[in-house]
C-alpha positions as protocol buffer text, in pm:
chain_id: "A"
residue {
  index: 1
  type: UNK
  ca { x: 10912 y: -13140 z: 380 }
}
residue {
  index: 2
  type: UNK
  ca { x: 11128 y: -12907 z: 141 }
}
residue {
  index: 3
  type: UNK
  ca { x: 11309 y: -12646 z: 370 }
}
residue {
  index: 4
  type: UNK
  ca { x: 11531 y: -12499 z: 122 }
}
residue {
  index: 5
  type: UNK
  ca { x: 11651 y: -12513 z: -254 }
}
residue {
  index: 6
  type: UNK
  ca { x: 11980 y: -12435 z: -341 }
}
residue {
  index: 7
  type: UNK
  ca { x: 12145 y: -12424 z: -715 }
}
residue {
  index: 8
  type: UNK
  ca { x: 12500 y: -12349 z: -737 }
}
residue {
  index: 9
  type: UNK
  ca { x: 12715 y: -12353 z: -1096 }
}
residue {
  index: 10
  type: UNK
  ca { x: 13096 y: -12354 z: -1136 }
}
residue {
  index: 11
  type: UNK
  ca { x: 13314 y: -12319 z: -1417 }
}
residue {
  index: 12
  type: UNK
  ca { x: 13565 y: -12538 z: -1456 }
}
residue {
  index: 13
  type: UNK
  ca { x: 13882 y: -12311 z: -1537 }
}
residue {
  index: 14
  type: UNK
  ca { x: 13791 y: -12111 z: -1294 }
}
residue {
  index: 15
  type: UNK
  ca { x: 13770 y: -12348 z: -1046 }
}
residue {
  index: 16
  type: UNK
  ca { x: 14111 y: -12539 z: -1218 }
}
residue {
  index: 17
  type: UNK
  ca { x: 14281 y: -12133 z: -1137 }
}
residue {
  index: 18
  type: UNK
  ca { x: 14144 y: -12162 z: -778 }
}
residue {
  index: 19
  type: UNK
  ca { x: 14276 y: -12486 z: -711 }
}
residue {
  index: 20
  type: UNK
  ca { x: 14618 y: -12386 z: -810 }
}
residue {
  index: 21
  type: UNK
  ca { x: 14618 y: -12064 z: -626 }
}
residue {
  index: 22
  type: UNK
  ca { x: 14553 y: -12218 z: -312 }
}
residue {
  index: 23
  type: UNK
  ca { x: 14743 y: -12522 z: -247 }
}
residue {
  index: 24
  type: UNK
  ca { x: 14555 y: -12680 z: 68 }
}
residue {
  index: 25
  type: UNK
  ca { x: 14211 y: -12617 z: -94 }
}
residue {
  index: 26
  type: UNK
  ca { x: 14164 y: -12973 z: -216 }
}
residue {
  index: 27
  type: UNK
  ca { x: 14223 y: -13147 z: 79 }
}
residue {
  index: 28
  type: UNK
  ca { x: 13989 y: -12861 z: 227 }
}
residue {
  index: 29
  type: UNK
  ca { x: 13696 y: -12943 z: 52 }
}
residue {
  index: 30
  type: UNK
  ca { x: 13739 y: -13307 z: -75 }
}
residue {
  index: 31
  type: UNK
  ca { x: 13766 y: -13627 z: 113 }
}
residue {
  index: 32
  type: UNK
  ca { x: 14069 y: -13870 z: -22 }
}
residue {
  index: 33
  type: UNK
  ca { x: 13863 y: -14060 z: -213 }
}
residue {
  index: 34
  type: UNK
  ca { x: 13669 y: -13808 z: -409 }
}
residue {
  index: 35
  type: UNK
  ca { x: 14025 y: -13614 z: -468 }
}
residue {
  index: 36
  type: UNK
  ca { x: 14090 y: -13914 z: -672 }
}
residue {
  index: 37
  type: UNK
  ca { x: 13812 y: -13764 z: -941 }
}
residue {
  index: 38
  type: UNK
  ca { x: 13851 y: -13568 z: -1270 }
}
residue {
  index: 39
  type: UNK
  ca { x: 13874 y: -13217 z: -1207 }
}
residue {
  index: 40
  type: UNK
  ca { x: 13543 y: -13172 z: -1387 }
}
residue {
  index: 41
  type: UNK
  ca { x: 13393 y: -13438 z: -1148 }
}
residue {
  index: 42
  type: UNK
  ca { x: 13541 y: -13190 z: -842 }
}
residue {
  index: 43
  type: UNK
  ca { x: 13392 y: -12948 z: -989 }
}
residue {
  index: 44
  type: UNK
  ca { x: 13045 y: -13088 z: -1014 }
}
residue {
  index: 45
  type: UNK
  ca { x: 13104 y: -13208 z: -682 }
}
residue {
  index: 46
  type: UNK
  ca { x: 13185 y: -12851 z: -535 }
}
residue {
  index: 47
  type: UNK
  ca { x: 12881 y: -12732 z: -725 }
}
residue {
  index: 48
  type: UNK
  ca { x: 12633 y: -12957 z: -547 }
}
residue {
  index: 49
  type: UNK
  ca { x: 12792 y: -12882 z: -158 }
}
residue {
  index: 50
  type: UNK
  ca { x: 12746 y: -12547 z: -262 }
}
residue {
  index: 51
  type: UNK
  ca { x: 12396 y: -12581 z: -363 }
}
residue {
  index: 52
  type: UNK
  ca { x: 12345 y: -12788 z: -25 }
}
residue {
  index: 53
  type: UNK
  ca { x: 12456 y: -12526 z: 145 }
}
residue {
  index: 54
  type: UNK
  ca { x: 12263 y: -12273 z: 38 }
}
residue {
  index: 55
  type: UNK
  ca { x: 11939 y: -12469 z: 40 }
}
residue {
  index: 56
  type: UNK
  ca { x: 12018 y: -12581 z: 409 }
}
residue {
  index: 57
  type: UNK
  ca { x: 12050 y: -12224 z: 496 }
}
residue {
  index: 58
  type: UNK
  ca { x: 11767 y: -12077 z: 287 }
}
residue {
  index: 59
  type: UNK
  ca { x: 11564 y: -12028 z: 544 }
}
residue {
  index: 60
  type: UNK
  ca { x: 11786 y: -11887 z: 858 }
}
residue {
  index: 61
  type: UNK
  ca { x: 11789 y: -11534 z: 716 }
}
């Protein structure tokens, strides 16, 4: 059973600025071994718990 679809996009530079901005955001969001990653593969990554996210929460109003 579907009970929520979420789509989330990020761009990259943005995301780069955001990173730098706020220093403890990485370790925030990403476990150790996915802060090993390209940024662009953090971003992706950040993109789909996003999306998650919103499609786990879709349908709580």
């Amino acid at each position: 059973m579907i009970d929520g679809i979420g789509i989330d996009v990020v761009d990259i530079e943005r995301f780069i600025s955001s990173l730098e901005r706020t220093p403890g955001l990485l370790e925030k969001l990403f476990t150790p071994a996915e802060r090993t990653k390209p940024v662009s593969s953090l971003a992706a990554r950040f993109a789909a718990k996003e999306a998650l996210a919103k499609a786990l929460s879709a349908g709580k109003g």
